[in-house]
N, C-alpha and C positions, 0 to 999 in steps of 0.2 A: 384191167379196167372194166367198170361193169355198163356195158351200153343199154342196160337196159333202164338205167338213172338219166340217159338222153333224151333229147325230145326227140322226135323222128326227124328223116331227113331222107330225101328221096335219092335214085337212084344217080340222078344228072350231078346232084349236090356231091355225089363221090369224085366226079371226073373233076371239080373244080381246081384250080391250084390253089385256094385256101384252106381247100378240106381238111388239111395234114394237123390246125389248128384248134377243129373240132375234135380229131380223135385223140389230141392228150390231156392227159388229168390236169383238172381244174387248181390253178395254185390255190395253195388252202388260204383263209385271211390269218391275220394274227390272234390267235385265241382270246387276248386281251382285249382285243376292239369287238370281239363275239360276246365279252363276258357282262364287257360294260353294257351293250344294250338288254343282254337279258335279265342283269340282276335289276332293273327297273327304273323309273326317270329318272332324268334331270327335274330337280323343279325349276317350274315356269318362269323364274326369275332370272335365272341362267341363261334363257333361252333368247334367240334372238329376234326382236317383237316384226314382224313384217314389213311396219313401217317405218322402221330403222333398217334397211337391208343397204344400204350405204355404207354402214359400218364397217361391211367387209374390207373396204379401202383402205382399212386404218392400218396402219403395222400394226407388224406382229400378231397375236393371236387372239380371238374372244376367247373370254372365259371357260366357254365348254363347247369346244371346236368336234366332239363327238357325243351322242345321245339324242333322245327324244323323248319327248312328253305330250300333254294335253294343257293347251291351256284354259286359263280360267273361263274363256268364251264356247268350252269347247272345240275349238280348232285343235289339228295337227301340228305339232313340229317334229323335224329329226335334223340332225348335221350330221356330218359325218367327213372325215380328212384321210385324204389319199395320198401317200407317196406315190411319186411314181419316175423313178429312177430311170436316165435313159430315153425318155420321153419327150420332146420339148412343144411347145405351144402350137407349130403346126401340126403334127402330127394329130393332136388331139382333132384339132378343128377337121381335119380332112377326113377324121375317120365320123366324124356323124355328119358328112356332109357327102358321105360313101356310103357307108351300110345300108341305109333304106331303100336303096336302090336291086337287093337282093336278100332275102331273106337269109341265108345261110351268114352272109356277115354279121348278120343280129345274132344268129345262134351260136357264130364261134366266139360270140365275146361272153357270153353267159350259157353252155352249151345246157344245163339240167333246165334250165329256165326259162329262155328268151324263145319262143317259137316263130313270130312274125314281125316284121316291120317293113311297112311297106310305104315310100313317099307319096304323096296326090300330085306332087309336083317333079317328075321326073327329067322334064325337058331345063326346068329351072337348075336342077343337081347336077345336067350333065352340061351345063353351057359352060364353054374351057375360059369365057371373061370375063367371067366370077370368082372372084377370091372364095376359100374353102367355106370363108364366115357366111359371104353373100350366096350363096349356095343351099346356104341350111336358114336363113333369115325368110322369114314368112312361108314357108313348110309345113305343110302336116303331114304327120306321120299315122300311119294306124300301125299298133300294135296286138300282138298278143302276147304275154309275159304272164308265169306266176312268181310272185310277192312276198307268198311266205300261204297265201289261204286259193290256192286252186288260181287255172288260169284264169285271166283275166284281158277282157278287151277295152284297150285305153286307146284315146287319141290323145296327142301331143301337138299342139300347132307352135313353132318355135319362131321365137320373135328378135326384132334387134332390140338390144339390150335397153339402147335410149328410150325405146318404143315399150318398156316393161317399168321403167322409174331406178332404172338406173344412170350414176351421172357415167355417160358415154364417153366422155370426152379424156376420162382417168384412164380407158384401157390403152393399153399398150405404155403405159408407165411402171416402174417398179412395183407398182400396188398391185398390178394385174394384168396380165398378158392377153385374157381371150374371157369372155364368160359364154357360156351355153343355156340358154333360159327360155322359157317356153309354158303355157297356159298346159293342164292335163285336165282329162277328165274322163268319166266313165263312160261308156256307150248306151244305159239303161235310158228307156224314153220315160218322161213325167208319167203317172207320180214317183217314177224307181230309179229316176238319175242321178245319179252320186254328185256330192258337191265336189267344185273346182279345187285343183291344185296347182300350186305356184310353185314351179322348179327352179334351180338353178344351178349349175358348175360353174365356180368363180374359179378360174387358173390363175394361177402363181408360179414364178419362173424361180426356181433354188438351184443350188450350187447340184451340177450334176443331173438334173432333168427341172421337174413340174410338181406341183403340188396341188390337189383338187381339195377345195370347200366344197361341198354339196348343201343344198338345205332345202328343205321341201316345208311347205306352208301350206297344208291340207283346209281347204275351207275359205281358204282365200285366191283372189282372181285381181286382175289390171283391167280397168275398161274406162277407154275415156280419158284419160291422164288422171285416174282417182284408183287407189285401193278402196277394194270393193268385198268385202264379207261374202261369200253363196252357202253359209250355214244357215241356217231357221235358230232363231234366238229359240233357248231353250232344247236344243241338241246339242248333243258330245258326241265326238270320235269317239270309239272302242278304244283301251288302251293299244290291244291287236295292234290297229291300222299303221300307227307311227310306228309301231316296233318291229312288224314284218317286214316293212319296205326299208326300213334303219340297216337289218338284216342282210336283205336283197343285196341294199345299196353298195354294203361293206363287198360281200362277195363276188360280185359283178364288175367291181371298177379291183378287185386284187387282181382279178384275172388281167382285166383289160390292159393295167401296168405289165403283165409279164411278157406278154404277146406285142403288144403295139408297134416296138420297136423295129422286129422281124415281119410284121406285119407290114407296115410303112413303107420300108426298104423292098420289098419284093410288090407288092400290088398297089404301090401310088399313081402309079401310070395307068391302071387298070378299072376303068371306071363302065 
């Protein structure tokens, strides 16, 4: 293994008991889910329009449950679908409602990639009478991750789902077990601050673990109980943007199914 494809990691982060999950190779994703984003979009029709994000409730599958494009406003989209065998609903929630709380957990879920994640809200992450959700619900995160174009410093404020325009009241039905959803954005100050992106992890519960939706909505924001545009009419996303992060996304959450299981079982107790 070549450590020098790692991000760094200091001396203390050796002595950890999760270290053992940064020093193995990174499962590779499925070459077919690599192929499809870089042989180039979806069109915009396929794609699933922001204010339609309800949809995901619906059985079964959308149309084009993997890909990304630009739409015709210029905004961002990407989706992307994760197996994840062995996995189930909590686990997922426990572990982003862990990580932030130490840097080296961010690194072993994407160890080439993820450098920082750090909570503002750490006394909230570590109260024990808080369910894993309630723990991560109005959080921000500060990050540093690269994407696909150099590192990059993003905040993340993560929210409860009803508090984002989703109907809340569907999870924990067959439609959907947990979703993870949250406001991003760049750290650059006006006039160089990137517009907002609209994240989310819709989980789904299948036979034998979890199933993750992902879909990013680059350009768009919640404020207020309105979908809210933060592009300048007359701007586009770079094709780039949707397709590095589509990238990313694929490769960070293959890893994340392979680990989580061993991961759960040995440091859930360990906060």
């Amino acid at each position: 293994m070549d450590m020098s494809k790692r991000v760094p990691v200091t001396e203390e982060d050796k002595k950890k008991s999760y270290y053992k999950f940064f020093e193995r190779e990174m499962v590779p994703p499925a070459p077919e889910k690599f192929a499809k984003m870089v042989q180039g979009p979806i069109t915009p029709d396929k794609a699933l329009p922001f204010h339609e994000r309800n949809r995901l409730f619906e059985p079964g599958y959308l149309e084009e449950e993997v890909g990304w494009c630009v739409m015709p406003d210029g905004t961002g989209y990407l989706a992307n679908l994760t197996q994840m065998p062995g996995v189930t609903t909590e686990m997922f929630d426990w572990f982003f409602a862990w990580h932030g709380l130490d840097n080296l957990r961010y690194k072993i879920w994407d160890p080439e990639d993820h450098y920082e994640a750090v909570t503002q809200n750490r006394i909230k992450a570590l109260d024990p009478d808080l369910t894993y959700k309630e723990k991560l619900w109005d959080t921000t995160h500060e990050i540093l991750e690269d994407t696909g174009m150099g590192p990059d410093h993003i905040v993340i404020n993560f929210k409860h789902p009803g508090n984002m325009g989703f109907k809340s009241e569907l999870i924990g039905t067959p439609a959907c077990s947990s979703i993870v959803c949250g406001k991003g954005f760049g750290k650059g100050q006006p006039p160089f601050a990137l517009p907002k992106t609209f994240m989310t992890h819709f989980v789904r519960e299948i036979e034998g673990g979890i199933e993750l939706r992902s879909r990013f909505w680059m350009g768009w924001t919640y404020e207020n109980g309105k979908d809210v545009k933060d592009l300048p009419d007359g701007m586009r996303f770079p094709d780039m943007a949707p397709m590095s992060l589509a990238l990313h996304n694929i490769k960070e959450f293959t890893n994340l199914a392979a680990i989580l299981p061993e991961l759960f079982e040995e440091e859930k107790n360990n906060w």
